[in-house]
C-alpha positions in Angstrom: 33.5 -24.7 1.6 33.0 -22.0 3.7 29.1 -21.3 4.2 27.4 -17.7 5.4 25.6 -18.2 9.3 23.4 -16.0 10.8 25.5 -14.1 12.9 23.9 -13.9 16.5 23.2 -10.7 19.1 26.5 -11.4 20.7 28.4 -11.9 17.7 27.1 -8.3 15.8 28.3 -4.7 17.0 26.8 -2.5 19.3 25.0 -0.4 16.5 23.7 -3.3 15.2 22.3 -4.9 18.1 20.4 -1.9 19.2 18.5 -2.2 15.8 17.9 -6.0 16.5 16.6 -4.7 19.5 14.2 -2.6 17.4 13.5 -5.6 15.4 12.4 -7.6 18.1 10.2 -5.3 19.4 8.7 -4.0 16.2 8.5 -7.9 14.5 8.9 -10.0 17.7 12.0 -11.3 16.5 15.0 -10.7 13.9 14.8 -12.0 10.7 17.5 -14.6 9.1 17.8 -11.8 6.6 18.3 -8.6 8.5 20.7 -10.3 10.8 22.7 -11.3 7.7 23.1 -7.8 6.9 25.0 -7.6 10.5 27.5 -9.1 9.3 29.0 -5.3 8.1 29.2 -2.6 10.9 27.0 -0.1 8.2 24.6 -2.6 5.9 21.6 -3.6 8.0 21.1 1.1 9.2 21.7 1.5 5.5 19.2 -1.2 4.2 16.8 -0.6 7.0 16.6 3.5 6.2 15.9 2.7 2.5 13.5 0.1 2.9 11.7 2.9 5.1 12.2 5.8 3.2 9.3 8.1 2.9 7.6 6.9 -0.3 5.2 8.4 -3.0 4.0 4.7 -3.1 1.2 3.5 -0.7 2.5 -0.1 1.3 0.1 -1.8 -1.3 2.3 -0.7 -3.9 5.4 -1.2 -2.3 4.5 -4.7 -1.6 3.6 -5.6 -5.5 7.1 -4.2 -6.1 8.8 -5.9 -3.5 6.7 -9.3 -4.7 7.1 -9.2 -8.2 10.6 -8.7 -8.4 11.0 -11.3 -5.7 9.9 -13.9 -7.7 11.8 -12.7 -11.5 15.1 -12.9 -8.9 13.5 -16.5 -7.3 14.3 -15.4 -3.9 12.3 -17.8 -1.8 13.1 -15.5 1.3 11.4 -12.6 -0.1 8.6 -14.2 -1.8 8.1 -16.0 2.1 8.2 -12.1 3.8 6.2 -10.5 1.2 3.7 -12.8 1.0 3.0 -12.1 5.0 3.6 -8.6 4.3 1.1 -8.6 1.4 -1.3 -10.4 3.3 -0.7 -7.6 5.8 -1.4 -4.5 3.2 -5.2 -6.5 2.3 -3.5 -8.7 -0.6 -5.6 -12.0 -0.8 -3.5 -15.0 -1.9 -4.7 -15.5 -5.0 -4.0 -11.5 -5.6 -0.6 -12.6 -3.9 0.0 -15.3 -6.6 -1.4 -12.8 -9.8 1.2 -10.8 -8.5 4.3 -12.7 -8.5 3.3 -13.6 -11.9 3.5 -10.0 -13.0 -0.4 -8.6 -13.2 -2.8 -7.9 -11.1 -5.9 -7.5 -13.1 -8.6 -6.8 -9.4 -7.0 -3.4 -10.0 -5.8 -1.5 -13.3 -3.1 0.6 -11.4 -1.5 -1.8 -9.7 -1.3 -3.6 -12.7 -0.1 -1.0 -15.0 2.6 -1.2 -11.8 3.2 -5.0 -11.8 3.8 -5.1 -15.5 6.2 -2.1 -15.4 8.2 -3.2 -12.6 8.2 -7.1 -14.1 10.0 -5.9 -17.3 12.2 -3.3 -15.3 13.3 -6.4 -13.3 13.6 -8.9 -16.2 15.5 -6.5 -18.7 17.8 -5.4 -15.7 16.2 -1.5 -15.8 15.0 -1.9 -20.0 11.5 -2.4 -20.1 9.3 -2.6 -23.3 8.3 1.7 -23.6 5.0 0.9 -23.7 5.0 -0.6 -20.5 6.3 3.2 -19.2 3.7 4.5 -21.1 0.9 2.6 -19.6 2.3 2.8 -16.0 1.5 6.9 -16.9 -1.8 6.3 -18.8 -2.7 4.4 -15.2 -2.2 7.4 -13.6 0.9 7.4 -12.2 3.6 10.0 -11.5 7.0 10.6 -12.7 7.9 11.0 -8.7 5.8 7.3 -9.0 8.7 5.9 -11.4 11.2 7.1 -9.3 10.0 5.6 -6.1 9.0 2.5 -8.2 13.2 2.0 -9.0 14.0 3.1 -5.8 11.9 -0.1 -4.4 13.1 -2.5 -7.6 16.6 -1.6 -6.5 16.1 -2.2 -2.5 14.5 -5.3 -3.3 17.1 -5.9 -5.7 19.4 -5.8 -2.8 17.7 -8.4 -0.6 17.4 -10.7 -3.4 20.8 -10.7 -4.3 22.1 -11.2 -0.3 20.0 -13.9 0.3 20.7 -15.5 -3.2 24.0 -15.3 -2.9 24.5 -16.3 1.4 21.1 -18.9 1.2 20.8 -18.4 4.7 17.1 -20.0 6.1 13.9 -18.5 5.4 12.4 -18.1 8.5 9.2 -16.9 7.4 5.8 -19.4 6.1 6.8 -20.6 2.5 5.6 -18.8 -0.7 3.7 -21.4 -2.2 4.6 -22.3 -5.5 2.8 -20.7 -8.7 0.9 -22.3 -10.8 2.0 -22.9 -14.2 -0.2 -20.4 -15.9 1.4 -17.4 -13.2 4.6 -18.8 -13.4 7.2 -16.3 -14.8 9.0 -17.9 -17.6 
């Protein structure tokens, strides 16, 4: 069975290992999951520019996103990055763990948010029109929404490389929900 590596500096194109370069000095080191994207001449400049994409979103917001649809795809490397990253944007970890669970009740806007983006995620871009609704009665934008999918779908992305090539999470585990946060 033929298994998906990490490809190393050496083994990746010049393109590609000027942005590890980047990486390395921006993070200290590449992650498992943006070298995987090295693995095509194209995906890891295509993936990187969306993930840093001017926004209408604050990093807070972005981070809920990026954490609850993390955890409705079960992508242990993502919850592991977003939880640093969410600790990063002033998310404490029991906010962290509200989060993944799809609420986040220390704060009625990101809530609206989290609820939103958990049935966007869970109904594959159908969720319950009230959940729109109170997303809007929150006080969010359409140009909100917009950048709200346009996050769902990049972490969508990341999810689905890492679900699919399991390569190691080389980030601190998630730790596990409890059962009452637990997405069912």
């Amino acid at each position: 069975m033929k298994t998906i590596t990490v490809p190393a500096y050496n083994q990746v194109n010049i393109a590609n290992r000027e942005i590890f370069d980047k990486l390395k000095n921006t993070l200290g080191f590449v992650p498992n999951l943006f070298a995987t994207f090295a693995h095509s001449e194209t995906a890891l400049e295509t993936y990187l520019t969306l993930q840093n994409a001017k926004s209408s979103l604050s990093a807070k917001a972005r981070e809920v996103i990026n954490l609850v649809v993390s955890e409705v795809n079960q992508c242990e490397y993502c919850l592991a990055a977003h939880t640093v990253m969410g600790k990063m944007n002033g998310l404490t970890d029991a906010q962290i763990a509200e989060i993944r669970g799809g609420r986040a009740s220390f704060e009625p806007r990101l809530d609206a948010l989290a609820q939103l983006v958990k049935g966007v995620a869970a109904k594959r871009g159908h969720p319950d029109p009230q959940l729109v609704q109170a997303f809007f009665k929150a006080g969010w934008t359409e140009a909100n929404l917009v950048d709200a999918i346009v996050v769902i779908g990049d972490k969508t992305i990341s999810n689905y490389l890492h679900g699919v090539t399991r390569v190691p999470v080389d980030f601190p585990a998630a730790p596990a929900l409890t059962a009452e946060l637990a997405l069912i």
